[in-house]
C-alpha positions in Angstrom: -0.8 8.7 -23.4 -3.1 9.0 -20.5 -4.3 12.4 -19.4 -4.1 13.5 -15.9 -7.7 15.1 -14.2 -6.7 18.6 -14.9 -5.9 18.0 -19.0 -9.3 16.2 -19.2 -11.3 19.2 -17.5 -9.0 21.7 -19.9 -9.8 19.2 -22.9 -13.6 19.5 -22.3 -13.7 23.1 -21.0 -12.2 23.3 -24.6 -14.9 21.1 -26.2 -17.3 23.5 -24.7 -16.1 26.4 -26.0 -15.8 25.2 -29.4 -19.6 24.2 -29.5 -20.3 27.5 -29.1 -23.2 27.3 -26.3 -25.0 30.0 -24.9 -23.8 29.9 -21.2 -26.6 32.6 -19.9 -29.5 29.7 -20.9 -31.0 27.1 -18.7 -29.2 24.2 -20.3 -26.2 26.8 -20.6 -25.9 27.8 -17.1 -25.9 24.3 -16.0 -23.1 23.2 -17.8 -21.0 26.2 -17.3 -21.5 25.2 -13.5 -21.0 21.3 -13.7 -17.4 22.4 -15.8 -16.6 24.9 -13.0 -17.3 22.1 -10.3 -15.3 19.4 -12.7 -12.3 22.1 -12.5 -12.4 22.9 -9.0 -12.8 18.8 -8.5 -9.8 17.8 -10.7 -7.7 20.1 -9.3 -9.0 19.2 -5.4 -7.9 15.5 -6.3 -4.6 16.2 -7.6 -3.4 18.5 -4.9 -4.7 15.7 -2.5 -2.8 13.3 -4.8 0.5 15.5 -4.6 -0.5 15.0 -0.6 -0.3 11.5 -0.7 2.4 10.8 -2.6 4.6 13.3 0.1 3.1 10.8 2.7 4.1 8.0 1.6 7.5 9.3 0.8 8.0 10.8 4.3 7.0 7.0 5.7 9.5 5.5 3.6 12.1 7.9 5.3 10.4 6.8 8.6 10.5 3.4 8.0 14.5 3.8 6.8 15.0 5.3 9.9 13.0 3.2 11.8 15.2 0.3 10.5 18.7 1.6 11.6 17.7 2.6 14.6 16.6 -1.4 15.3 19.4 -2.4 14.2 21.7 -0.2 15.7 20.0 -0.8 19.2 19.9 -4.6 18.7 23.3 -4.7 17.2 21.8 -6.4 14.1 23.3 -6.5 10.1 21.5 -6.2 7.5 24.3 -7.5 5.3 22.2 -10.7 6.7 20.1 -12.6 4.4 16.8 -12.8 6.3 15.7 -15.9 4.4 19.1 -17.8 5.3 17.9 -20.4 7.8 20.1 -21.0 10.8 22.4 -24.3 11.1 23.0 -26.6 14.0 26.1 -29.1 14.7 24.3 -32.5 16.1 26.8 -35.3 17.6 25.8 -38.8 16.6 25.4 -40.6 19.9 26.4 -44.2 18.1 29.5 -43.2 16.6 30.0 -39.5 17.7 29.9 -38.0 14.5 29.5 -34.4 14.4 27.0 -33.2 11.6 25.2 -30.0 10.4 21.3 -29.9 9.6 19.3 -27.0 9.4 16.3 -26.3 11.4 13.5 -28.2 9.7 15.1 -31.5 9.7 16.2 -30.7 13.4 12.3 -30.6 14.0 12.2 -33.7 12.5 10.7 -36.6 15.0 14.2 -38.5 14.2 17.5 -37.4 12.7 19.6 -40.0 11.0 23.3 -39.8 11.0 24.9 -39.4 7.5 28.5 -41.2 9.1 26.9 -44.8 10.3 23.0 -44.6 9.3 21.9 -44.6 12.9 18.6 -43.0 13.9 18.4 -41.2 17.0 16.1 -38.6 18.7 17.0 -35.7 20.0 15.7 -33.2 22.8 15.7 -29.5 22.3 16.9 -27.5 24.7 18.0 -23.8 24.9 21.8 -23.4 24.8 23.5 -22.6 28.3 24.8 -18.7 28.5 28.2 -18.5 27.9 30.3 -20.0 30.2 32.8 -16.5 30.1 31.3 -14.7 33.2 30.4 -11.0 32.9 32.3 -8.5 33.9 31.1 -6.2 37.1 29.1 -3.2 36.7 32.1 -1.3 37.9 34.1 -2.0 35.1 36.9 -4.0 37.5 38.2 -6.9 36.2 38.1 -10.1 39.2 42.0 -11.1 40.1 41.5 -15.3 40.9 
């Protein structure tokens, strides 16, 4: 089992004081001041540790937050899967076939339909708004 900073600097503050050193010598007193700087260290480094760790919990939070906040202003689900790639419906133009591909064989130079074998091409284009039209910013609903 691993020790943490503190249990070392406890563990060799012990081994000190079982060689029974005298602390008032040269050798002594430099010693007794590297294990006091060795304390004061270990226990800088974990309270700074103990720091950190609250960081990075307090950006998790952030980032939770962060999250539902996106989705509730874009109106997004994160019941989603992210990696599920969209689908498109393609109409044959030979036989009039309607088909689904995703979107890397609709990036595809040429699309073959899977009813009659026909190539075609296609063009991309962005799909119309809907044709519903919106309602007024008074809330009123148009009588035709």
């Amino acid at each position: 089992m691993a020790m943490d900073l503190n249990a070392k600097a406890a563990y060799i503050r012990g081994l000190m004081t079982g060689m029974e050193f005298d602390p008032n010598s040269k050798n002594g007193k430099i010693i007794a001041a590297m294990m006091d700087l060795l304390e004061e260290m270990a226990a800088t480094v974990t309270e700074h540790d103990n720091a950190l760790d609250q960081v990075y919990e307090d950006v998790d939070e952030l980032d939770e937050d962060l999250t539902d906040l996106i989705n509730l202003v874009f109106d997004t689900d994160d019941d989603e899967d992210d990696d599920e790639e969209a689908s498109y419906e393609v109409t044959c133009p030979n036989c009039g076939a309607v088909s689904t591909v995703d979107e890397d064989d609709l990036l595809d130079n040429e699309l073959v339909c899977p009813n009659c074998g026909a190539a075609f091409d296609i063009e991309l284009t962005e799909d119309d708004e809907d044709e519903t039209p919106a309602a007024p910013a008074n809330g009123e609903i148009p009588v035709e």
